[in-house]
Backbone as CSV, one residue per row, in Angstrom:
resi,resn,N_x,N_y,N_z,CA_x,CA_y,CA_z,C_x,C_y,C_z
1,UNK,6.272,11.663,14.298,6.852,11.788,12.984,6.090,10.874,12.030
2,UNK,5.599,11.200,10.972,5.135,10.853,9.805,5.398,11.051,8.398
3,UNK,4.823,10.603,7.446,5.324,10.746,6.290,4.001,10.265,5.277
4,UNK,4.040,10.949,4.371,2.955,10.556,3.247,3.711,10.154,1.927
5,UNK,3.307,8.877,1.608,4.048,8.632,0.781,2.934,7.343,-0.530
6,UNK,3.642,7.786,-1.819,3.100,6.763,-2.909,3.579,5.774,-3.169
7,UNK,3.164,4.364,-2.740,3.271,3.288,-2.944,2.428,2.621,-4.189
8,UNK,2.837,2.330,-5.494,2.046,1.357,-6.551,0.798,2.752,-6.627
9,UNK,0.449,4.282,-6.675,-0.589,5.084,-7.331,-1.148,5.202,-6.062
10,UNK,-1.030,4.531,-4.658,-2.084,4.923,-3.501,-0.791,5.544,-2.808
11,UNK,-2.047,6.346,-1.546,-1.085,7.273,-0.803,-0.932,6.711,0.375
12,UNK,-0.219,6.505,1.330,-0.493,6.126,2.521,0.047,7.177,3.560
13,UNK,-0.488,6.882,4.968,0.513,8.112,5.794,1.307,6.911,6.794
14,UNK,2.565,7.064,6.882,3.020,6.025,7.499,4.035,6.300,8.651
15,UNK,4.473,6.033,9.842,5.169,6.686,10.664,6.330,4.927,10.867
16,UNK,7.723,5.450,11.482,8.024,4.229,11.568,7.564,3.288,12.360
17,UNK,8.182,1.514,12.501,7.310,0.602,12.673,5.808,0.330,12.945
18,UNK,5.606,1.141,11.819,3.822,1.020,11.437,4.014,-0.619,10.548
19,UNK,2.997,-1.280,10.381,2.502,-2.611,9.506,1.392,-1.819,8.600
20,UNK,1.715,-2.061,6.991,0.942,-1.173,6.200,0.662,-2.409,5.293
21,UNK,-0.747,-2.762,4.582,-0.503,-3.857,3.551,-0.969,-2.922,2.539
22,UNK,0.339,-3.366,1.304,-0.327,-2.269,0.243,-0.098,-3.344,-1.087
23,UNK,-0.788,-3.314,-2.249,-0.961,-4.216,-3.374,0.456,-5.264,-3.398
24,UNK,0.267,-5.806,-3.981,1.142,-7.073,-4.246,2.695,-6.197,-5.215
25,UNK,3.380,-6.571,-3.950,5.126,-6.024,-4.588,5.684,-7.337,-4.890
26,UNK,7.076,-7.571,-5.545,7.370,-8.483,-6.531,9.033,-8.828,-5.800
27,UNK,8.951,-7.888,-4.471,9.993,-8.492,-3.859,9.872,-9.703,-2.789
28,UNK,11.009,-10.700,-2.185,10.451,-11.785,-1.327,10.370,-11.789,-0.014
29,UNK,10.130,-12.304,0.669,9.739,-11.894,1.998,11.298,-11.923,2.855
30,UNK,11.488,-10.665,3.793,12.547,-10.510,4.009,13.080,-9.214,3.552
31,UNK,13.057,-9.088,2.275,13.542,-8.283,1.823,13.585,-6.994,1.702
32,UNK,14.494,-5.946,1.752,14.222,-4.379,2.213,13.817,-3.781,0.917
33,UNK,13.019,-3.286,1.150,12.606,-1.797,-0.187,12.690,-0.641,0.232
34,UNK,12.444,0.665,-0.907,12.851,1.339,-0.513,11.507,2.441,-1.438
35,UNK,10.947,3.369,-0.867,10.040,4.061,-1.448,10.053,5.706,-1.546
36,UNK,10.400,5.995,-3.037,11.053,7.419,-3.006,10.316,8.481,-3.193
37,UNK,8.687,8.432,-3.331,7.385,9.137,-3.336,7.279,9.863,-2.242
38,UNK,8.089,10.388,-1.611,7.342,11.239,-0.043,6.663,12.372,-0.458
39,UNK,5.188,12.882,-0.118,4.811,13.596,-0.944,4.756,14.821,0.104
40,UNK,4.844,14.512,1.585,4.709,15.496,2.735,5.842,14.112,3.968
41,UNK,5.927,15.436,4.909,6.764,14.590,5.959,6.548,15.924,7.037
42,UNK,6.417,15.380,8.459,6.313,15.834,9.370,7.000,15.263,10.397
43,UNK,7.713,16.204,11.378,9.046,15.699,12.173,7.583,15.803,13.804
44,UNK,6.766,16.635,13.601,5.662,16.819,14.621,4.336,17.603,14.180
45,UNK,3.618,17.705,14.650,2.054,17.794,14.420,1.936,19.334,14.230
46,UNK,3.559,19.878,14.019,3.347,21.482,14.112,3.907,22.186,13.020
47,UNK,4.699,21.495,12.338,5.419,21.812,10.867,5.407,20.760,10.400
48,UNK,5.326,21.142,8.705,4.788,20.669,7.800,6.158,20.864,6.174
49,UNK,6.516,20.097,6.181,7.110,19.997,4.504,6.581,19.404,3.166
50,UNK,6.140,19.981,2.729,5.242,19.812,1.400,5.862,19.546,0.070
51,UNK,5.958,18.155,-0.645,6.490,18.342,-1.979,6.051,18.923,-2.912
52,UNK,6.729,19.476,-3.811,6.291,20.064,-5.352,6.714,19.136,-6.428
53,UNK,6.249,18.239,-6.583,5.548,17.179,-6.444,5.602,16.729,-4.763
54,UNK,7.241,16.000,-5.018,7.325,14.748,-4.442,9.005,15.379,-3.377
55,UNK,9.603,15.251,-1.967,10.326,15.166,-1.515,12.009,14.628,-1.718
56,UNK,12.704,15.085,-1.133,13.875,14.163,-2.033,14.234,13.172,-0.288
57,UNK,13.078,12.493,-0.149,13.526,11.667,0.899,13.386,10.425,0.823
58,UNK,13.434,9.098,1.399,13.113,8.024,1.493,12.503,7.165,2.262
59,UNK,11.527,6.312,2.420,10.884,5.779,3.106,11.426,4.153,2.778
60,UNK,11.773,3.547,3.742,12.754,1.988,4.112,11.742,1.194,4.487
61,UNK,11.776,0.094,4.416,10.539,-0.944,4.789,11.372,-2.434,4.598
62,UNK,10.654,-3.143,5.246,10.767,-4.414,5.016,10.125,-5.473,4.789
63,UNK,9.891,-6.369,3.693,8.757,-6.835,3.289,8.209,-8.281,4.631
64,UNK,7.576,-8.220,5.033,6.685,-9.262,6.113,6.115,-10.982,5.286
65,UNK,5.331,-10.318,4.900,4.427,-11.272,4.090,3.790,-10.969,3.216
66,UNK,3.512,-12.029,2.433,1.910,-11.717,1.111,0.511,-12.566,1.346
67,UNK,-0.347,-11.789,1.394,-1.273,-12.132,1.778,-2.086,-12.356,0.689
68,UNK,-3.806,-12.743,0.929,-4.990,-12.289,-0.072,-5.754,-12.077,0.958
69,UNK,-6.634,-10.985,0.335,-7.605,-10.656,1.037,-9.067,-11.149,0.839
70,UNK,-10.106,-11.149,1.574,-11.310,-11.764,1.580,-11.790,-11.922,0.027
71,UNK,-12.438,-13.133,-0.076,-12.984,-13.147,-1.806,-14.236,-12.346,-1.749
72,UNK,-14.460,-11.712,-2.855,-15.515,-10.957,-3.889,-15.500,-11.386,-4.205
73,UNK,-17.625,-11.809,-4.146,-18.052,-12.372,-4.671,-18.489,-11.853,-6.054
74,UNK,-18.489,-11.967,-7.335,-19.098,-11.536,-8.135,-20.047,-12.431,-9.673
75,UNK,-21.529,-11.550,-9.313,-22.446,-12.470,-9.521,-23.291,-11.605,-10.520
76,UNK,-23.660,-12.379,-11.890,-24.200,-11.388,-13.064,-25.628,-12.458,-13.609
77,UNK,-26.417,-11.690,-13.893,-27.714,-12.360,-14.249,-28.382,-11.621,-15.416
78,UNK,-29.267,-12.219,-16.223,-29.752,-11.410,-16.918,-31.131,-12.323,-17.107
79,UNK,-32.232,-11.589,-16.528,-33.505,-11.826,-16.502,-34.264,-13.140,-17.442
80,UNK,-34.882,-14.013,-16.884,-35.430,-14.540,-18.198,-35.017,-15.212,-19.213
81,UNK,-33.746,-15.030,-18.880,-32.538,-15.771,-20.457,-31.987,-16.640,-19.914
82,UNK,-31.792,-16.845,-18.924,-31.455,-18.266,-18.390,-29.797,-18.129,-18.139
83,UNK,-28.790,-16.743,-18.123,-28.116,-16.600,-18.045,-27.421,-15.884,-16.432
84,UNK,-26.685,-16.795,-15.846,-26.069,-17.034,-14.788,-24.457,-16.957,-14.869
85,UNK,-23.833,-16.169,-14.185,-22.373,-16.240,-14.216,-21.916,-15.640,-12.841
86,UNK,-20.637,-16.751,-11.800,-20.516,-16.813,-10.666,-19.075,-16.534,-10.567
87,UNK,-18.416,-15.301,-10.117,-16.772,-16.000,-9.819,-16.212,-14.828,-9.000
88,UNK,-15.424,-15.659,-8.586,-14.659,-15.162,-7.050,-13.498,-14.127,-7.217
89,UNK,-12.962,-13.167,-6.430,-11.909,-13.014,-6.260,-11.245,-12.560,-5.363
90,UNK,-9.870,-12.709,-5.150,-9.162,-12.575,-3.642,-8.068,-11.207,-4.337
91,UNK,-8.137,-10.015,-3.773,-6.914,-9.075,-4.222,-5.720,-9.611,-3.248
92,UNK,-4.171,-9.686,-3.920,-3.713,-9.883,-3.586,-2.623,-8.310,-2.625
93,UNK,-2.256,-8.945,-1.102,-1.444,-7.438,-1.172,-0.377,-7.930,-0.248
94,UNK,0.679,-6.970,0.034,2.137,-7.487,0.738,1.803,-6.829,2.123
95,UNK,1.909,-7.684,2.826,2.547,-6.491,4.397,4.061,-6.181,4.583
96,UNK,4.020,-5.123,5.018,5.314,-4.243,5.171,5.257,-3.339,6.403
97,UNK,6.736,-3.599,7.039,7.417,-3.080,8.130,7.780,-1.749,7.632
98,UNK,7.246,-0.715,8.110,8.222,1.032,7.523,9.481,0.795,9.160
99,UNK,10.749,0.765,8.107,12.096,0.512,9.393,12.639,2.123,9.807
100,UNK,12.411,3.304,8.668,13.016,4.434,8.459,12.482,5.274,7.612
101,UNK,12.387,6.442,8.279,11.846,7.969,7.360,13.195,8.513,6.942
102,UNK,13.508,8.496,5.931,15.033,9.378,6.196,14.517,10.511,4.523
């Protein structure tokens, strides 16, 4: 059993107790969410339910942790001019428990 679903504009395919890290959510750790984007859901690998858009189902989770991910580096030059510019960055994203396809 699976489910495709929109979290923050990305899609993910998620089945329960999968660990998914998806952009930085604004709830605290612990805490249950709830994600109402199902855009397809499959009970087995042999039928298929398709939204027009979107499903009237729900996907349950529980928030784990917040992480950052590896820094990007980003580095700009411009020939000859003596111009140098150096700076880092870490995207931030949440891990999450999927508890329920319902």
């Amino acid at each position: 059993m699976f489910a495709i679903v929109n979290i923050k504009g990305r899609q993910y395919k998620v089945s329960e107790s999968d660990r998914v890290f998806v952009p930085r959510l604004k709830d605290d750790i612990g805490a249950k969410v709830s994600f109402g984007d199902v855009l397809m859901f499959s009970k087995d690998d042999k039928s298929f339910q398709v939204g027009a858009p979107k499903l009237s189902m729900n996907v349950e989770a529980t928030v784990l942790n917040h992480v950052k991910d590896e820094k990007v580096i980003v580095f700009k030059k411009k020939r000859r001019k003596g111009y140098k510019r150096t700076k880092g960055h870490r995207q931030q994203y949440t891990e999450i428990e999927i508890n329920s396809i319902k």
